[in-house]
C-alpha positions in Angstrom: 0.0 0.0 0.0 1.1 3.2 -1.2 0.9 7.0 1.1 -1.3 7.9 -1.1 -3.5 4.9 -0.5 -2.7 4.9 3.0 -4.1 8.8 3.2 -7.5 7.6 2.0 -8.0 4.5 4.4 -11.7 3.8 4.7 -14.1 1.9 7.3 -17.0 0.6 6.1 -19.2 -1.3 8.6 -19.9 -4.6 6.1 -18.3 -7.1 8.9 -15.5 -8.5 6.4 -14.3 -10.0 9.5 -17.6 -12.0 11.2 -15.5 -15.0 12.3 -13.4 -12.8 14.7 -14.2 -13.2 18.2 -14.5 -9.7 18.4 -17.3 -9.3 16.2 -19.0 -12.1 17.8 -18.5 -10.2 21.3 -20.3 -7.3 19.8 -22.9 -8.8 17.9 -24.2 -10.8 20.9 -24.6 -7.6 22.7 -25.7 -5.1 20.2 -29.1 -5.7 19.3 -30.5 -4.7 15.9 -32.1 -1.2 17.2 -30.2 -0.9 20.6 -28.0 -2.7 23.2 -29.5 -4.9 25.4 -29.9 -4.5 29.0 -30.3 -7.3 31.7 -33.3 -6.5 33.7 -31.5 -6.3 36.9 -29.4 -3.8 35.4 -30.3 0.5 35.2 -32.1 1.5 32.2 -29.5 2.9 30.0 -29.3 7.0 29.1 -28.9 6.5 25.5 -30.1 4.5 22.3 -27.4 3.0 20.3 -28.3 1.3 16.5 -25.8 -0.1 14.0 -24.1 2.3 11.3 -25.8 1.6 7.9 -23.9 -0.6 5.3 -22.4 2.2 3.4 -21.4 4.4 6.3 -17.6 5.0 6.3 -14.8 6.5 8.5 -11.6 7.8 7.7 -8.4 8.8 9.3 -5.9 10.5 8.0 -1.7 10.8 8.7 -2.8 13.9 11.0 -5.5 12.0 13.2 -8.6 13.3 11.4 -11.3 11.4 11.6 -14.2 11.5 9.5 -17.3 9.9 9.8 -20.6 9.7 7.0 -23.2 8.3 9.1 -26.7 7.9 7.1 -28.3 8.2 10.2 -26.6 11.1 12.2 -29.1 13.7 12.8 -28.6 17.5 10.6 -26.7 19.3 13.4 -25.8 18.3 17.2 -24.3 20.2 20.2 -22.0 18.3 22.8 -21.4 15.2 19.6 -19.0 12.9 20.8 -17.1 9.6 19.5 -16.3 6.9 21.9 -13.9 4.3 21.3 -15.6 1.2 23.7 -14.4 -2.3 24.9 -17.4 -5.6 24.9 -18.5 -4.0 27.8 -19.2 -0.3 26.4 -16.7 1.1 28.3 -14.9 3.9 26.8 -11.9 3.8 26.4 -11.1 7.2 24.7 -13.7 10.0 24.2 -13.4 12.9 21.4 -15.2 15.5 20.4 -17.1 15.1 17.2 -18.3 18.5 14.7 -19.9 18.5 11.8 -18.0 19.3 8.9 -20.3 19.9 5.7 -21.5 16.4 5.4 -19.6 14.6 7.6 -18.9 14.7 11.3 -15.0 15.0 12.2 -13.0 14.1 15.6 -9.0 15.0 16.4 -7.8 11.3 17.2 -4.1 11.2 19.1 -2.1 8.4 20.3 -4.1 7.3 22.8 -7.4 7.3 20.6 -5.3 5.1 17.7 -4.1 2.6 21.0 -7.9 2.6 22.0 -9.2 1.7 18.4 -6.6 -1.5 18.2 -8.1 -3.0 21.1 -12.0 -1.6 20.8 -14.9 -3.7 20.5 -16.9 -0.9 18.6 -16.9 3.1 17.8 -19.9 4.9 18.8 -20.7 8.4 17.6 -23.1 10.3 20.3 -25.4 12.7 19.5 -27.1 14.4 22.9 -31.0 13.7 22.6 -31.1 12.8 19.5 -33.3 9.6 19.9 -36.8 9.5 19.1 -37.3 8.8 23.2 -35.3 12.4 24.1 -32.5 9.5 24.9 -29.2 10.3 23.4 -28.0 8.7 20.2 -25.5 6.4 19.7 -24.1 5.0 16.1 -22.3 2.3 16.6 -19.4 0.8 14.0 -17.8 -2.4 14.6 -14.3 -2.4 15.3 -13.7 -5.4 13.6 -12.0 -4.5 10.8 -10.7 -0.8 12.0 -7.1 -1.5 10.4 -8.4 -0.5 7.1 -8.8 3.4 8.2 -5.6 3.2 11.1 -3.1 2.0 8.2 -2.7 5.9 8.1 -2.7 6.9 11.3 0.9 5.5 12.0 2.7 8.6 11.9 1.1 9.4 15.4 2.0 5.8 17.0 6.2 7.2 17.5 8.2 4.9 19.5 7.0 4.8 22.8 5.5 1.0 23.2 1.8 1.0 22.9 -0.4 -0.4 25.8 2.1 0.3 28.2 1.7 2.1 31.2 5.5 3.0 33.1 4.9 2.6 37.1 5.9 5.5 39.0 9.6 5.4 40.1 10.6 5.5 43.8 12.1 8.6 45.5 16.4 8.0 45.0 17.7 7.3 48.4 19.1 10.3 50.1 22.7 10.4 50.7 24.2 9.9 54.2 25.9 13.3 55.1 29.2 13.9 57.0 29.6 13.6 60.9 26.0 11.9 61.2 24.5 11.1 64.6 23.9 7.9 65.7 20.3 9.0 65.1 20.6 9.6 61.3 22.9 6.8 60.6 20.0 4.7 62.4 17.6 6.6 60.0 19.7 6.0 57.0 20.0 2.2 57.4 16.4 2.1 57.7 15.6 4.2 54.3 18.4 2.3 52.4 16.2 -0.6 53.6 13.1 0.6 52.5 14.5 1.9 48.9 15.9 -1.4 48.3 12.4 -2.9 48.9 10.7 -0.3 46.5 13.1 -1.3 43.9 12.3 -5.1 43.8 8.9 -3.9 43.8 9.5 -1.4 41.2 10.6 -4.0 38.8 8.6 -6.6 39.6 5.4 -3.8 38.5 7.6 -2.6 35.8 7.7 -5.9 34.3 4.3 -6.7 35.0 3.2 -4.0 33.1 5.5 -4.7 30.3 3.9 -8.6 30.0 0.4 -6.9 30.1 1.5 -4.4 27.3 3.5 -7.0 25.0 0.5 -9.9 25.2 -2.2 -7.2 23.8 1.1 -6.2 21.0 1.3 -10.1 20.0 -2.3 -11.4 20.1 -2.8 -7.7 17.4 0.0 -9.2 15.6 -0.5 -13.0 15.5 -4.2 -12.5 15.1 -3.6 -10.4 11.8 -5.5 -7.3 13.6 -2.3 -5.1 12.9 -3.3 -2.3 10.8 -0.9 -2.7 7.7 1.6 -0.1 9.2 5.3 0.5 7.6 8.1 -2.4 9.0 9.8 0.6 10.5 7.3 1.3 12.9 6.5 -2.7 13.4 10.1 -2.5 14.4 9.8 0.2 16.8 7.7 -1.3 18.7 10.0 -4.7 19.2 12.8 -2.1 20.1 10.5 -0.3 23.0 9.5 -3.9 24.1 12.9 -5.1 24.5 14.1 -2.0 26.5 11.7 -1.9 29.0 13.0 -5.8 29.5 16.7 -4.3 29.9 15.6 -1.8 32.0 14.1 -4.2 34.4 17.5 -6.3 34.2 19.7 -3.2 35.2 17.4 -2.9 38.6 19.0 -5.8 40.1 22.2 -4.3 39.3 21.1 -0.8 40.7 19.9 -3.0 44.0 23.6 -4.3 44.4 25.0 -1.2 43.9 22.6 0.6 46.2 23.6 -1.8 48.5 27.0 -1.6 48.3 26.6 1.8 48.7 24.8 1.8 51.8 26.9 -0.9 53.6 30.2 1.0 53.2 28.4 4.2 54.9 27.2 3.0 57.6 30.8 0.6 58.0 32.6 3.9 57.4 30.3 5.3 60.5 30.9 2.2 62.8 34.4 2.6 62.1 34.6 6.1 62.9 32.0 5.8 65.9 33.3 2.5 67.8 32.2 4.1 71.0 28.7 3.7 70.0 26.5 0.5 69.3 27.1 -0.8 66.2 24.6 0.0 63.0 23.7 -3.0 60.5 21.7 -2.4 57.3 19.5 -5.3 57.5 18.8 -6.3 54.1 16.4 -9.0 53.1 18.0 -12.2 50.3 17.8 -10.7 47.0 15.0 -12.1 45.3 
């Protein structure tokens, strides 16, 4: 596929796809007028009903989106498109305005990420229904690579569907002439930061198995938009680094470690008067 062919990528809701779970997913929840709700659960604030066969959307190198929906009403104020998982939960929200006869949302990075993993798009349109219920058009996500073959100039590098945990605080360095109070103190924090760095890793790689397994069922599935071999590439590249980063904590532990021991040695030595300090350090694990 060509940039020129990739700047005209086009949904059209025909289910080319059926046999994907995916599809099945929404096709046993979306009814043919609206979704179904169990009895037990609260009547919903909206109507949703399938886009019509010939309905399209496009998106564009930039992260325009545009939508021809047969059945969107002339003019709408608060229009949104939601990107929603099996259980109609959205997972990115943008606004929608009409644009002569089409209605048009800004889709980033996140909206692209939310697409590859979406169940279905919904464009709302506040009390549109015929029961003063909001509106919702929904398009099956099934076979969204067609319009996000263009949208890869707004993927970068950074590893899609992965969330970086928060680092720890660095452990604060032991000054000169510390009482036996703060050299106490100190043991204790070197302690402590050694104990949010296993943890660190251990979330850092949990995130990164979390990430990677949504990355290779997209791929092995064949639900990969058909996006350049560079950017394919990329994404390998942040997968693999977030593994050496979690690799180089156990080194930064030892080091810490080290570190910490030949303070508070360096303070018993210096302090023999006083009762020894120990940094008590649990097994590396």
């Amino acid at each position: 596929m060509t940039n020129d062919q990739r700047s005209a990528s086009t949904f059209s809701p025909r289910w080319g796809r059926a046999g994907l779970s995916i599809a099945a997913l929404f096709f046993a929840s979306l009814a043919p007028t609206a979704i179904a709700q169990d009895e037990d659960e609260e009547e919903a604030t909206y109507t949703a009903i399938r886009a019509a066969d010939n309905d399209t959307l496009t998106i564009s190198a930039s992260g325009r989106a545009s939508l021809s929906l047969t059945r969107a009403p002339a003019s709408s104020t608060g229009a949104k498109l939601h990107v929603v998982n099996s259980d109609n939960y959205s997972l990115w929200t943008g606004d929608l305005t009409k644009q002569g006869n089409n209605w048009v949302a800004q889709v980033d990075r996140a909206g692209v990420q939310a697409m590859l993993i979406a169940n279905a798009i919904q464009a709302e349109f506040p009390d549109a229904a015929t029961d003063d219920k909001d509106l919702r058009i929904s398009l099956l996500s099934a076979d969204l690579d067609g319009p996000l073959d263009a949208a890869y100039p707004l993927v970068g590098t950074e590893p899609l569907f992965y969330e970086a945990p928060e680092t720890p605080d660095a452990l604060e360095a032991l000054e000169p002439n510390a009482d036996a109070i703060r050299i106490s103190s100190y043991a204790m924090a070197a302690r402590r930061y050694d104990e949010q760095l296993s943890a660190y890793q251990q979330r850092l790689l949990a995130a990164k198995s979390n990430a990677i397994a949504l990355w290779v069922d997209l791929k092995t599935s064949g639900r990969l938009p058909a996006w350049p071999a560079s950017i394919i590439s990329a994404q390998e590249r942040a997968f693999a680094a977030i593994e050496a980063e979690a690799n180089a904590i156990t080194q930064q532990r030892e080091e810490v470690r080290a570190t910490a021991r030949a303070a508070v040695d360096q303070w018993n030595a210096a302090n023999s008067d006083a009762e020894p300090v120990e940094v008590p350090f649990r097994d590396m694990g």
